[in-house]
Backbone bond lengths (Angstrom), bond angles and torsions (degrees), N, CA, C in turn:
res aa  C-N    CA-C-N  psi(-1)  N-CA   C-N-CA  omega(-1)  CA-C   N-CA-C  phi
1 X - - - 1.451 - - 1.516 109.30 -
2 X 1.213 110.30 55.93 1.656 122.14 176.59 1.665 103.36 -88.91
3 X 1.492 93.62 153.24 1.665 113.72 150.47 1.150 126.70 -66.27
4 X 1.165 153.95 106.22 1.737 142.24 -173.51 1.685 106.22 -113.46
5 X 1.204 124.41 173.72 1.309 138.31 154.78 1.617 111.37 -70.77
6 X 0.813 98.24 154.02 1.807 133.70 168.50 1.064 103.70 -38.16
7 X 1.743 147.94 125.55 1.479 138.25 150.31 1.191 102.46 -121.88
8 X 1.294 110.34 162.26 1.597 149.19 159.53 1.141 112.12 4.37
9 X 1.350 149.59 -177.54 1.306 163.94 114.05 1.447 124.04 -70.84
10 X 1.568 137.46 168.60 1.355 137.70 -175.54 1.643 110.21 124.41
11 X 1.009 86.95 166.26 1.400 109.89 -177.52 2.079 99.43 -92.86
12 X 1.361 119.78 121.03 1.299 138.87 -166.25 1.506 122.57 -103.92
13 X 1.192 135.28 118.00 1.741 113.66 154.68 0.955 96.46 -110.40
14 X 1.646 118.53 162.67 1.227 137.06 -153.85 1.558 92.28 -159.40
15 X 1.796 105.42 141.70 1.420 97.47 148.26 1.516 97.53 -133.67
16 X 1.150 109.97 150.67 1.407 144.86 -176.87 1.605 112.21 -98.92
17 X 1.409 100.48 116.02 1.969 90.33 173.14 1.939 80.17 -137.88
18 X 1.768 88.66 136.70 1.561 88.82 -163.11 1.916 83.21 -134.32
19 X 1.054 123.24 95.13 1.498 141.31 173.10 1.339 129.27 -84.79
20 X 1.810 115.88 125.49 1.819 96.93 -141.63 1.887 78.56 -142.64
21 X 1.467 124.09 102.16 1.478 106.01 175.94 1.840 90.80 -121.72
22 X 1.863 92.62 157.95 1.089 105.04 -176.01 1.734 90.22 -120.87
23 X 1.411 105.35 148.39 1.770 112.70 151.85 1.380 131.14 -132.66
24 X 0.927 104.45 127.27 1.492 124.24 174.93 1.572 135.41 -59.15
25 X 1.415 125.84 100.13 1.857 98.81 -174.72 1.785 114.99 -97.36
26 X 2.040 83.00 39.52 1.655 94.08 162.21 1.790 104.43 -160.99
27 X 1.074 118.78 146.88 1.494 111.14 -171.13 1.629 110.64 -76.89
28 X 1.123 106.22 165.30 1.617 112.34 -163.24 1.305 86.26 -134.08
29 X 1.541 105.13 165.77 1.675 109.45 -131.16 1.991 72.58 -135.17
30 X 0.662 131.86 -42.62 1.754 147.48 -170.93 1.295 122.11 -157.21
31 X 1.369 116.22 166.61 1.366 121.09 -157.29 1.235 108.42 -175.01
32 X 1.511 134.02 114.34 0.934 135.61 -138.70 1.743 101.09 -149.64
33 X 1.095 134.45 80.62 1.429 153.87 -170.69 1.337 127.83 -117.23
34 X 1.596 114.05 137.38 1.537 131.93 -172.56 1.574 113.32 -109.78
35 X 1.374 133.61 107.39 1.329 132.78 -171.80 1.387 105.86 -119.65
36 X 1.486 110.25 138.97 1.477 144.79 -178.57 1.581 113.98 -125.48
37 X 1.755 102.78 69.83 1.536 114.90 -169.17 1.143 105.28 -145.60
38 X 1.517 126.20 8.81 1.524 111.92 163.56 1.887 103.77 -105.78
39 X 0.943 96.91 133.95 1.756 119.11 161.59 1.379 98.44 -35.48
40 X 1.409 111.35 138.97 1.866 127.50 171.46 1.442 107.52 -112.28
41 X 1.726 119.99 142.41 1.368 82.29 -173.57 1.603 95.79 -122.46
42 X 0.984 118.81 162.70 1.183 152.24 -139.88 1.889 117.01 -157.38
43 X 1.845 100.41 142.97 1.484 84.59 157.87 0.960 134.54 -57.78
44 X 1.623 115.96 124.71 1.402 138.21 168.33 1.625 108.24 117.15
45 X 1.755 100.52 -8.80 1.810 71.51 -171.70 2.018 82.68 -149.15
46 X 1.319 110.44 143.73 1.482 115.93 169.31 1.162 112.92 -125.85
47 X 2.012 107.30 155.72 1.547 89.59 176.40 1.799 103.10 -100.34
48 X 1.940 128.20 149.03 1.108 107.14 171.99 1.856 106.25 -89.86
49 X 1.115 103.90 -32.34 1.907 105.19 173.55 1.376 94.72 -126.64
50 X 1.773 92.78 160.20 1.400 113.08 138.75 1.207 142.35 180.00
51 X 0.975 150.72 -153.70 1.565 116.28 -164.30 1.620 96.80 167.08
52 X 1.732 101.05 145.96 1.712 111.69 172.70 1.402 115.42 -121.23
53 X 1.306 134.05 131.98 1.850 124.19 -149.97 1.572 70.86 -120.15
54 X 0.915 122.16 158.46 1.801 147.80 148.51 1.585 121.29 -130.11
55 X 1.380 112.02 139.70 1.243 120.48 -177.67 1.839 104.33 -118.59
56 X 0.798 138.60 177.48 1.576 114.06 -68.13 1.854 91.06 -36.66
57 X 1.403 85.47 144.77 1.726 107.91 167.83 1.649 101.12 -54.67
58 X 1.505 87.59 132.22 1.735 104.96 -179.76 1.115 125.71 -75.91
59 X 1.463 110.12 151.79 1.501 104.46 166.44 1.464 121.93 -86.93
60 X 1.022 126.85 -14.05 1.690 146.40 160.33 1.341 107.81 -125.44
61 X 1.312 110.47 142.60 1.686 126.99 142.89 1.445 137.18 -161.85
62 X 1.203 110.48 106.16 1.580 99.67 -147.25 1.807 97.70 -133.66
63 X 1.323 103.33 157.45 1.976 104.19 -177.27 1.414 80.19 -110.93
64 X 1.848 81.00 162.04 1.876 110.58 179.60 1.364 84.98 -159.28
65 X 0.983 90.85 171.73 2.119 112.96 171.83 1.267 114.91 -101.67
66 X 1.048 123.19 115.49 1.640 107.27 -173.23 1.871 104.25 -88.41
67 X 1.618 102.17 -167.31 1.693 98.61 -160.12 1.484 106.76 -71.83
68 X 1.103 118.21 6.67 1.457 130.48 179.53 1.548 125.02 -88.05
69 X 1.438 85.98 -26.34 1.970 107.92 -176.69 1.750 96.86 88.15
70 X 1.134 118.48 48.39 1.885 115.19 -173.21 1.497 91.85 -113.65
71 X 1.193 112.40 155.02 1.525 121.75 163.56 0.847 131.79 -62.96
72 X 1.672 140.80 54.88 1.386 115.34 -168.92 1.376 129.86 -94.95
73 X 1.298 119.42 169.05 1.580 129.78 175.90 1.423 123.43 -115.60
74 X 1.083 110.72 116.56 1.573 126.61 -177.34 1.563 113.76 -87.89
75 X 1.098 131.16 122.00 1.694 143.26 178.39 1.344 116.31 -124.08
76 X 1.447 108.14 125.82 1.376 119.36 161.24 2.137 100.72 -116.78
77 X 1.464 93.43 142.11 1.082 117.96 160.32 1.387 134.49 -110.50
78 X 0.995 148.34 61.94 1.731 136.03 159.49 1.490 151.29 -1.79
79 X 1.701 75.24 -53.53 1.432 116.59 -148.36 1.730 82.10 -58.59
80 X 1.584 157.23 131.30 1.281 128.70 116.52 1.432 138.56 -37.67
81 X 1.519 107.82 114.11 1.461 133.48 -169.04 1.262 123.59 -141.73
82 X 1.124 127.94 134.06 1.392 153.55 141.93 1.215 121.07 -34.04
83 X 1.603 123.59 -48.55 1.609 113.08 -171.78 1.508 88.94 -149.77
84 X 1.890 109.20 139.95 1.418 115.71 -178.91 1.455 104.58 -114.80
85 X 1.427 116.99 141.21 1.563 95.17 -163.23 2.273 71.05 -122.20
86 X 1.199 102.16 147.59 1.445 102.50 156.39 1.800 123.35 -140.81
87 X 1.600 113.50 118.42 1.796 90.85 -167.07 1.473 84.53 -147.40
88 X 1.707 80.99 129.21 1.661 112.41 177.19 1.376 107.40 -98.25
89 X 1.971 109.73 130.89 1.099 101.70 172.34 1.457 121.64 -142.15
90 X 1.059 113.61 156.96 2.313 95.92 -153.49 1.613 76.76 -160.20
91 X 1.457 96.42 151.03 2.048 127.42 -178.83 1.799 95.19 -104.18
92 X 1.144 134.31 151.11 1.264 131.03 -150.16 1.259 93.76 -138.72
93 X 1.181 152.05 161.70 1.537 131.15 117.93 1.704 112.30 -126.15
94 X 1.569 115.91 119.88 1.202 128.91 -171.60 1.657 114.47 -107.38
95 X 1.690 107.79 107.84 1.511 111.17 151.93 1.407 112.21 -125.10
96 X 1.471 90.90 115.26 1.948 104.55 -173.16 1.868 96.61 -143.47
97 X 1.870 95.20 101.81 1.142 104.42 -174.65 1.998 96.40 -72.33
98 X 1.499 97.48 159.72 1.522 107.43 164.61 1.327 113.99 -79.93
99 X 1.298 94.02 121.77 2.043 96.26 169.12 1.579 122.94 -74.89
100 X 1.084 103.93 152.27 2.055 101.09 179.38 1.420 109.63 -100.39
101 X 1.405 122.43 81.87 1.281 148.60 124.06 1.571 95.18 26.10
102 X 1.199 120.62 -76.42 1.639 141.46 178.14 1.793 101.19 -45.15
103 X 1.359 124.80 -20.64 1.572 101.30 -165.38 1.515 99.82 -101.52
104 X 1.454 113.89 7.04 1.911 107.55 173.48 1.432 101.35 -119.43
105 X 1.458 121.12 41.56 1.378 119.63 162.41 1.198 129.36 -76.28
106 X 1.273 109.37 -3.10 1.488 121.26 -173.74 1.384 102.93 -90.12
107 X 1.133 121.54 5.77 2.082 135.90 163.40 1.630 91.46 -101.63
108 X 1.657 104.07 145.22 0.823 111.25 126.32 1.427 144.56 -124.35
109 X 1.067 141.02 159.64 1.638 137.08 -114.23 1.520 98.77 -92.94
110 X 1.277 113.72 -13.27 2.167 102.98 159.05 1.769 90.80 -69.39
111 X 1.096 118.12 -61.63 1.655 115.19 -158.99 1.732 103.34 -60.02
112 X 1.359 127.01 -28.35 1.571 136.91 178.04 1.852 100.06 -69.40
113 X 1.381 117.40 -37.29 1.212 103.94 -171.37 1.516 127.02 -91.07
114 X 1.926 104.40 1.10 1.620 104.49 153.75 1.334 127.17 -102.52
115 X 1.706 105.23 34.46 1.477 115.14 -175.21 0.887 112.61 -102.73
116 X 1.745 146.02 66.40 1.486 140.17 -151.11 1.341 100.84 -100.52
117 X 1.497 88.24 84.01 2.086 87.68 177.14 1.131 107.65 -61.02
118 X 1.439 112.67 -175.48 1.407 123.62 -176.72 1.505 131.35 43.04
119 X 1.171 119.18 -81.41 2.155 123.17 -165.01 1.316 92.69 -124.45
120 X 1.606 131.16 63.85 1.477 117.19 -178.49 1.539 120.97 -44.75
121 X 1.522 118.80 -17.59 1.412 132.75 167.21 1.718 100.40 -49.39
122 X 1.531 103.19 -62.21 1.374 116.71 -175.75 1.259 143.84 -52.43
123 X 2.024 98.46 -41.80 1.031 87.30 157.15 2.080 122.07 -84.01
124 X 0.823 119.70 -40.33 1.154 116.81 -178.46 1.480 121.28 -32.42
125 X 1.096 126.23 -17.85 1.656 141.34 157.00 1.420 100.95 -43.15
126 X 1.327 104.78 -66.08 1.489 101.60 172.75 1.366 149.84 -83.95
127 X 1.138 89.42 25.24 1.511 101.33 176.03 1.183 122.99 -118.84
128 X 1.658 117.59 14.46 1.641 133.66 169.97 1.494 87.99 -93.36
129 X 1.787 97.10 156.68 1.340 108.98 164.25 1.608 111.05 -74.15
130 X 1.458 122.00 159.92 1.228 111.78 -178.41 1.939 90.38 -140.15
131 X 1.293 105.77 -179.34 1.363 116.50 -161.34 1.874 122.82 -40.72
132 X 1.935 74.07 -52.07 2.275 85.79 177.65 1.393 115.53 -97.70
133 X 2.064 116.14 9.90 1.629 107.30 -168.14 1.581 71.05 -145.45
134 X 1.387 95.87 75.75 2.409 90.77 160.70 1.806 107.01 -91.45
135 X 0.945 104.13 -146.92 1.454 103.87 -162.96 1.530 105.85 -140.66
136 X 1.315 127.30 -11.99 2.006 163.77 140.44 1.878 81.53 -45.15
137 X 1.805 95.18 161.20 1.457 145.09 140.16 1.673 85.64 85.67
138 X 1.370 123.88 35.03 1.607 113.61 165.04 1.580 97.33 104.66
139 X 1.333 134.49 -9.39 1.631 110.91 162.17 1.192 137.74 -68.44
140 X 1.861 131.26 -25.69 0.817 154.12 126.45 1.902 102.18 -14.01
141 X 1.580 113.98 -88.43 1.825 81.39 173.77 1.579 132.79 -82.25
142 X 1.008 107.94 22.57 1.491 107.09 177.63 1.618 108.65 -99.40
143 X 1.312 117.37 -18.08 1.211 130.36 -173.46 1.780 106.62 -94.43
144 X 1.210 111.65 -29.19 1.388 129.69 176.44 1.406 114.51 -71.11
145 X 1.627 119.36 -27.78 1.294 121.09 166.03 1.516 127.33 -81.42
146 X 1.397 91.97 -9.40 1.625 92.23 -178.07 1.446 111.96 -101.28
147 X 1.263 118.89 -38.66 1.101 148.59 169.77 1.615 118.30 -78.46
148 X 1.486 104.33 68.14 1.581 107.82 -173.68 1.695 108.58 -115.76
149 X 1.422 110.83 148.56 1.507 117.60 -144.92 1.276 107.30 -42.85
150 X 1.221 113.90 150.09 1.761 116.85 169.86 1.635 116.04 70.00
151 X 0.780 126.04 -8.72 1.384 148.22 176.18 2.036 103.48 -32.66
152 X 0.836 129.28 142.42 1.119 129.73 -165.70 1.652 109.14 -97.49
153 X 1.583 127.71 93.08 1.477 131.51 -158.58 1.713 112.00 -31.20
154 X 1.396 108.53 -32.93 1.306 100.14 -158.64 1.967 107.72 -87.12
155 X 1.621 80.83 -22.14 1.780 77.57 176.98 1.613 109.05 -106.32
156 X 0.720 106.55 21.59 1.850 108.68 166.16 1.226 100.56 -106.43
157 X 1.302 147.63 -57.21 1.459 141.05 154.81 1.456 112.17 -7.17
158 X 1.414 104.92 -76.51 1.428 114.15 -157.73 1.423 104.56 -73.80
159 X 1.550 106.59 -28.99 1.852 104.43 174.39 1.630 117.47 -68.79
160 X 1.493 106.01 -30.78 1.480 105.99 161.09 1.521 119.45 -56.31
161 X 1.500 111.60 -54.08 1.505 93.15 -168.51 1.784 121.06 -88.29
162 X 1.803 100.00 14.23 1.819 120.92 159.00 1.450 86.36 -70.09
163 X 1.001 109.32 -87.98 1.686 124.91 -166.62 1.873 108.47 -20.78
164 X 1.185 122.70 -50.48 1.559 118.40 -176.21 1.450 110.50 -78.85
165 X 1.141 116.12 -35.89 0.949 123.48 169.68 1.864 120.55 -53.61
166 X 1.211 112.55 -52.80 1.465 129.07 176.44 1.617 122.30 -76.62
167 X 1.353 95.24 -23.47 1.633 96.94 175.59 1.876 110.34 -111.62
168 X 1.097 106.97 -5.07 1.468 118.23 174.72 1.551 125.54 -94.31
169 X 1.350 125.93 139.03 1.619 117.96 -169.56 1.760 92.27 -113.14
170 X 1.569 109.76 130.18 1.267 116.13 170.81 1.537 90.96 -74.61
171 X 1.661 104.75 134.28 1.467 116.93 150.07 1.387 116.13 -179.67
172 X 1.549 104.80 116.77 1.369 125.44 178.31 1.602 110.93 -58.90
173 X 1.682 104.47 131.90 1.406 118.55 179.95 1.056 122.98 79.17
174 X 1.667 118.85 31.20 1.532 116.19 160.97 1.609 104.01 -117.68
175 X 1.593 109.91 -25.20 2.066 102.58 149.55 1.187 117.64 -107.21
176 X 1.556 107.19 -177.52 1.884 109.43 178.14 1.416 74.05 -145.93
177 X 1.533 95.42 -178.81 1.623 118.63 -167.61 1.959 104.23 -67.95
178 X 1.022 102.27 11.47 1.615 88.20 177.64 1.771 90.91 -119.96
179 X 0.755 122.35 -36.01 1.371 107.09 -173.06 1.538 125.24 -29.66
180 X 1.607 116.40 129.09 1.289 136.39 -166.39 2.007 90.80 -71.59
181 X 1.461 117.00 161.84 1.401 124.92 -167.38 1.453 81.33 -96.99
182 X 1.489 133.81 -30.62 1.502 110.08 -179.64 1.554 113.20 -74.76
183 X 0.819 116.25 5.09 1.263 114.50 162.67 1.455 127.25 -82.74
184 X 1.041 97.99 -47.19 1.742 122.42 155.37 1.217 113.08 -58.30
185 X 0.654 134.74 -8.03 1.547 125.12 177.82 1.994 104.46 -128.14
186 X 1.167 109.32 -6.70 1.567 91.64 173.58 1.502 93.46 -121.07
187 X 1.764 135.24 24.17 1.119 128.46 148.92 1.390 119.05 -119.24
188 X 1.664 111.91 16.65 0.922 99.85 163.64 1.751 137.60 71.16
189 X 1.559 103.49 -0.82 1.439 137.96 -176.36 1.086 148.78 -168.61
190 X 1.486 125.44 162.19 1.373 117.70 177.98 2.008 109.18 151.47
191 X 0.791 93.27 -113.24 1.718 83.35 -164.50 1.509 105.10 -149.96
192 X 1.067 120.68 -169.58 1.721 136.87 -158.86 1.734 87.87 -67.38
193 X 0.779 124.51 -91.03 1.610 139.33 -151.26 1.866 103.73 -40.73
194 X 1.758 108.98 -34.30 0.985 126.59 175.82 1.867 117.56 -62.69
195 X 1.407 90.03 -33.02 1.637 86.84 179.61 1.270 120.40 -108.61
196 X 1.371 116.90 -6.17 1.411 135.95 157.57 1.441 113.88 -61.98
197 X 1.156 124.71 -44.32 1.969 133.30 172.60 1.493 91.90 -75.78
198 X 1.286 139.51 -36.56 1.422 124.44 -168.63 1.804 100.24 -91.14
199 X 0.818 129.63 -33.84 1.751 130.76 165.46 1.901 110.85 -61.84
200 X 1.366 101.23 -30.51 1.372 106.93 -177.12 1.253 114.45 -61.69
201 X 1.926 110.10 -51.23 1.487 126.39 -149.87 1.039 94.53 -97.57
202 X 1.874 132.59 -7.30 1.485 113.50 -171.72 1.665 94.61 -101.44
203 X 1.940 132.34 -30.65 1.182 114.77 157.32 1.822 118.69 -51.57
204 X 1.423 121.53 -70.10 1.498 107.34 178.81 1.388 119.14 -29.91
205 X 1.357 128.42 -46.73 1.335 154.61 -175.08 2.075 100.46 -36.04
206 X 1.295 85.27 -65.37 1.702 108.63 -179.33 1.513 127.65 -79.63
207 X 1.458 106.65 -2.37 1.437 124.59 178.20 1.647 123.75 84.12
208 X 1.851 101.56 26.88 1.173 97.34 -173.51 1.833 109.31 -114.20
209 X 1.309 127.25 88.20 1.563 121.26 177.06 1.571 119.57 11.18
210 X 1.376 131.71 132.73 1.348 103.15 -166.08 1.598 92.58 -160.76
211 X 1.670 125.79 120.57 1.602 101.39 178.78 1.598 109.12 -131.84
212 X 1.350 106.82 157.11 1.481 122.10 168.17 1.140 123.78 -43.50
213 X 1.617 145.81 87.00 1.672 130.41 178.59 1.303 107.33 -136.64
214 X 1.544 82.42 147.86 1.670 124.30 -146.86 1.325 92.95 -99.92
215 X 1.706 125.90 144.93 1.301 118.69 167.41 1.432 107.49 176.93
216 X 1.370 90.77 -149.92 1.869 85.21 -176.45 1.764 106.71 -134.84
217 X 1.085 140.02 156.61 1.572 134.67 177.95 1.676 109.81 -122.01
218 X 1.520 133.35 117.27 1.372 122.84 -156.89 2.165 86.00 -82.49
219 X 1.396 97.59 136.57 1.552 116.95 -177.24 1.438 102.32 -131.19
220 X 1.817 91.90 155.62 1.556 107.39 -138.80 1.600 92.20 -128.69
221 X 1.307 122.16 134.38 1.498 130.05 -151.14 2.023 83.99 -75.36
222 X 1.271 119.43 -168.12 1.593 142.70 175.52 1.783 91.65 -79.15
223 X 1.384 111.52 145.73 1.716 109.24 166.32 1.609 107.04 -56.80
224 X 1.633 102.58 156.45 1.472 107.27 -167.61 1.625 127.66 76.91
225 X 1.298 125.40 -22.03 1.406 141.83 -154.45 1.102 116.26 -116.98
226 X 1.662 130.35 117.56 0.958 149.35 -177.76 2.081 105.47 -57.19
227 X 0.994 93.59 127.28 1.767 89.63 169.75 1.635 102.84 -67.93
228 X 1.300 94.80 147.99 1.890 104.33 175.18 1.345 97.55 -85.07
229 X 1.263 106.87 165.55 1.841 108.46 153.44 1.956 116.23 -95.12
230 X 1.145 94.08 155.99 1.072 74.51 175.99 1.584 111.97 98.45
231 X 1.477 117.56 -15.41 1.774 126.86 -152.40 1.426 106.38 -114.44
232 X 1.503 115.44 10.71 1.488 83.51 171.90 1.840 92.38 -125.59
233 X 1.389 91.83 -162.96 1.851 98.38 -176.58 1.306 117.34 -166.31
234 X 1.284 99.81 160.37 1.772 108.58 -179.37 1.388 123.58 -29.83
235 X 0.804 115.02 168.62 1.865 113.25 -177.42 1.677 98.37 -149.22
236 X 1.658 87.65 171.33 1.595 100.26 -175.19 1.539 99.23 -152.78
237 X 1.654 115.00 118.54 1.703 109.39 147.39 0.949 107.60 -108.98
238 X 1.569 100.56 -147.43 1.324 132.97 -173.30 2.209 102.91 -132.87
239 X 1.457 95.20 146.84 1.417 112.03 -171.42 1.744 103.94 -136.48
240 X 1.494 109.55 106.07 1.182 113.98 168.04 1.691 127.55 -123.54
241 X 1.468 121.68 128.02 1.786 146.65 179.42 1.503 95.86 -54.05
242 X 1.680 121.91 98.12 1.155 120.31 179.94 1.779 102.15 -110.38
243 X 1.284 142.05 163.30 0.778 141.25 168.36 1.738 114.73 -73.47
244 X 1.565 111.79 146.12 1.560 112.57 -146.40 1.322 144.80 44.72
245 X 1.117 103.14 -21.19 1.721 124.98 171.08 1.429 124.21 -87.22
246 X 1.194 98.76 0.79 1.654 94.41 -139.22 2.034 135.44 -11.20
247 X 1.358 119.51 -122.08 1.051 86.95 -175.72 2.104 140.13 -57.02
248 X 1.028 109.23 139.52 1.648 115.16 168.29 0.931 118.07 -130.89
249 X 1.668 105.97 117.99 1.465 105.92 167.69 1.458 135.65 -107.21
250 X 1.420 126.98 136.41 1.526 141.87 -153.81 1.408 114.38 -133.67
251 X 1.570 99.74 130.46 0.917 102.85 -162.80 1.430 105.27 -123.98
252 X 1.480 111.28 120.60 1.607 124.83 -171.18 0.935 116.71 -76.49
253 X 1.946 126.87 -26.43 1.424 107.67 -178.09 1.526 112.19 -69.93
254 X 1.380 99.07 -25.61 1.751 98.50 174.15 1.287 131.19 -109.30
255 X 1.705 116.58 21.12 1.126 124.16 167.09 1.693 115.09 55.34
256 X 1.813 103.78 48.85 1.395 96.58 -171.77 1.800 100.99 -163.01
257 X 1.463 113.84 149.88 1.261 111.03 -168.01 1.955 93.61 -79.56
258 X 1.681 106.10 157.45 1.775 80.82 167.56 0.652 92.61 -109.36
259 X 1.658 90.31 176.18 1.401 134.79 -161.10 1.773 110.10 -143.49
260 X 1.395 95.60 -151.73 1.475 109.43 179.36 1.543 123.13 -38.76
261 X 1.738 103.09 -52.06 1.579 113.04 174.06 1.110 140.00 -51.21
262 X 1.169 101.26 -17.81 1.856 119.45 170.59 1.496 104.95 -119.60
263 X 1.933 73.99 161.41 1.780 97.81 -162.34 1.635 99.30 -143.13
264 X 1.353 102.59 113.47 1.831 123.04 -151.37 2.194 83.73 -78.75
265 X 1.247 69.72 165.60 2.061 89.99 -169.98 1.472 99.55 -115.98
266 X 1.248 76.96 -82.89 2.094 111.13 -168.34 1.036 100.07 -130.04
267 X 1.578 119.97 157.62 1.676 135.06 139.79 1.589 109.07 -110.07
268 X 1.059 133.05 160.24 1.373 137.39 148.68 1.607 115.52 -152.19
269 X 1.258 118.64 -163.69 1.090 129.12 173.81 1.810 120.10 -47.02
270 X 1.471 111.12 -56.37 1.111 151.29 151.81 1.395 159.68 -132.33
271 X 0.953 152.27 -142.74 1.465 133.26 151.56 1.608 118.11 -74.88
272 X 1.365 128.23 -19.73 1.200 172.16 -163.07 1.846 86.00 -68.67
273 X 1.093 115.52 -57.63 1.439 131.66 -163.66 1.966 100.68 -91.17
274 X 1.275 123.07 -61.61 1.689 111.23 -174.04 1.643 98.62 -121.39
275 X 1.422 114.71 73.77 1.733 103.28 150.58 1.665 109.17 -74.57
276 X 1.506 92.96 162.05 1.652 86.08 -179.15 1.390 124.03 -56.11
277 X 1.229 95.33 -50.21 1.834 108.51 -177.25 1.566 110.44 -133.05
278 X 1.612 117.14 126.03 1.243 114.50 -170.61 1.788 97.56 -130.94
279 X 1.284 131.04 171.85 1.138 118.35 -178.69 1.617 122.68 170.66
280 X 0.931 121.21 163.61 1.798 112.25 164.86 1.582 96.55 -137.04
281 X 1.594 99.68 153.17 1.370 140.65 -170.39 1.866 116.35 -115.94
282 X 1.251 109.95 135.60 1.483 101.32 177.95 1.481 95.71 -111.82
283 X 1.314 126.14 127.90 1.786 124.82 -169.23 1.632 93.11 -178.64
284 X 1.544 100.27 148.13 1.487 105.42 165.62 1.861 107.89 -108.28
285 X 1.451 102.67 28.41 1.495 114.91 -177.88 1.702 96.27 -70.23
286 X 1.187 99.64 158.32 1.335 103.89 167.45 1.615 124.56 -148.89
287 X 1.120 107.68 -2.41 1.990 113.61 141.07 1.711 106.06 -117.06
288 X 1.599 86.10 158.95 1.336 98.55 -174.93 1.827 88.65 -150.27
289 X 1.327 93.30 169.73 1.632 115.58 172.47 1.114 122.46 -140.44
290 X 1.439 124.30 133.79 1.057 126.49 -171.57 1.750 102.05 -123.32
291 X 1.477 110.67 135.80 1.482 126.45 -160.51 1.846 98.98 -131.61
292 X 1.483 128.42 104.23 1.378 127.02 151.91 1.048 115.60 -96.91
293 X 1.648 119.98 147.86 1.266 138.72 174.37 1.224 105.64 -134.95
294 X 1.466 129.97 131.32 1.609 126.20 -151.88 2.113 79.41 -141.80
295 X 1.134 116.36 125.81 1.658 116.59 146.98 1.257 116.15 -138.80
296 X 1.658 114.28 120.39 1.365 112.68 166.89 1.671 109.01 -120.20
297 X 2.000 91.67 119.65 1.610 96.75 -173.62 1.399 94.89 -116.59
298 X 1.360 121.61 148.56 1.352 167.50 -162.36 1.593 79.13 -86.45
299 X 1.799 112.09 135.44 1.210 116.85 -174.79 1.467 97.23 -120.38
C-alpha cells in the first residue's frame, strides 16, 4: 500500500501471486477461512487464469460470487497445523482508458447526485453510510469544504482526491483495519484503506454513489534498483457513479485516476465487506504471525 509515481498508458497483463502465511506457537485443530484474491472481471480488465494453492492441502475449497458479484474462496482446513500458508495467483490483462473528469462539468455535483445511471437499485447501496465510511467524526465538514455550492461534479471529485492526498501523510502502522476515520482525520494519516473510507464517506456524504475497491497497483523499485520479490502489496481506492461516465475509480493515496497499473479484486461497501483473508481458527495458541508477500509482474 505504497505511493508510486505516474506510469505509462497501454493495454497490460499482469500476473499476480499474492502469498498470506500465518504461524502458530500452538497447533490449530481447524481453520475455517474466506478469501478475496482472485481478480473480477470487468470493463477494461479480464482474468486469463487463476487459481488458490493451500497448504496443508484442504479439506474444502470452493468459489461463489458473493452479494457484490466478487470472486470468493471458501477454505476448510482439518489437517492439524502449526503454519497456514494461502497464495492466490491469476494472469490479468488490463485496458482501462482514463476518463476526463473535465467533460461532465457542465453538472454540478447536487444535480450529478440525482443521476443514478445504470441499476438505481445499485447504486443506492452506496450511498448509505456503512460501518468504516459513516458520515459522523468530522466527514460531514471535511466534505463540506470541498464540496462547495455549485461546484462543477467533475472538478470537486478530482479536487477531493488532490486534497487527501496533499493534506494526508502516508504511513504504515499508525491505523489497522478498525480504526475510526476520526482518527484519521485529526492525525492527519495512515495508509491506502484509510483514504479510500475517507474519499468514500465524503462522496456518500454529498449524495454521490461511492464504493470500497480492493486490488493491487503494479510499483516500480528506486532508479538503478532491482525490484525485490515479494515487495509490493494490496491496494485500496475509491469508486464513484458519475453521470455519463459512470463508474470512476480514484485513487487518493496517489493522487491519480486509474488506469492500466492496477488490477481491481473486489468492491464492497467497505473494507468490512472484501479483506483479503478473513477467518476463524480452533487453537489454544496464543501468538500468531502473520507474513504477506504481494508480486505483481508485467508479462
Amino acid at each position: 500500500m505504497a505511493r508510486v509515481s505516474a506510469t505509462g498508458r497501454g493495454s497490460r497483463a499482469y500476473r499476480v501471486v499474492h502469498r498470506t502465511e500465518y504461524r502458530y506457537d500452538d497447533e490449530v485443530t481447524a481453520s475455517y477461512g474466506r478469501a478475496h484474491l482472485t481478480p473480477r472481471d470487468v470493463p477494461g480488465q479480464w482474468t486469463r487464469a487463476s487459481r488458490v494453492d493451500v497448504v496443508p492441502t484442504p479439506d474444502l475449497l470452493t468459489e461463489s460470487e458473493d452479494f457484490f458479484g466478487n470472486r470468493s474462496a471458501y477454505v476448510e482446513v482439518h489437517t492439524p497445523h502449526e503454519r497456514l500458508e494461502v497464495t492466490a495467483t491469476s494472469e490479468v490483462v488490463v485496458d482501462r482508458p482514463v476518463v476526463d473528469l473535465a467533460s461532465i462539468d457542465r453538472w454540478t455535483w447536487e444535480l450529478a447526485g440525482g443521476d443514478l445511471a445504470g441499476d438505481p437499485v445499485d447504486a443506492r447501496e452506496f450511498l448509505l453510510p456503512s460501518r468504516r465510511a459513516g458520515f459522523g467524526d468530522g466527514v460531514a465538514a471535511f466534505a463540506d469544504g470541498t464540496f462547495t455550492p455549485g461546484r462543477p461534479v467533475g472538478e470537486a471529485v478530482r479536487a477531493l482526491v488532490s486534497r487527501i492526498h496533499a493534506e494526508f501523510t502516508y504511513r504504515p502502522g499508525v491505523t489497522s483495519v478498525t480504526t475510526p476515520l476520526r482518527d484519521v482525520l485529526a492525525r492527519r494519516e495512515g495508509v491506502c484503506q484509510d483514504f479510500a473510507h475517507l474519499t468514500v464517506a465524503c462522496l456518500r456524504y454529498v449524495g454521490l454513489p461511492a464504493r470500497y475497491v480492493s486490488g493491487y497497483l503494479e510499483t516500480q523499485p528506486p532508479p538503478g534498483q532491482a525490484k525485490l520479490a515479494g515487495a509490493d502489496a494490496s491496494h485500496a481506492w475509491a469508486s464513484v457513479l458519475l453521470p455519463e461516465l459512470g463508474w470512476v475509480d480514484l485513487d487518493p493515496t496517489n493522487d491519480r485516476l486509474v488506469d492500466d497499473d492496477y488490477v481491481l479484486t473486489a468492491w464492497g461497501r467497505d473494507y468490512t465487506d472484501v479483506p483479503p483473508l478473513k477467518g476463524v481458527i480452533f487453537t489454544e495458541s496464543k501468538k500468531s504471525t502473520l507474513k504477506v508477500a504481494v508480486d505483481v509482474v508485467r508479462l
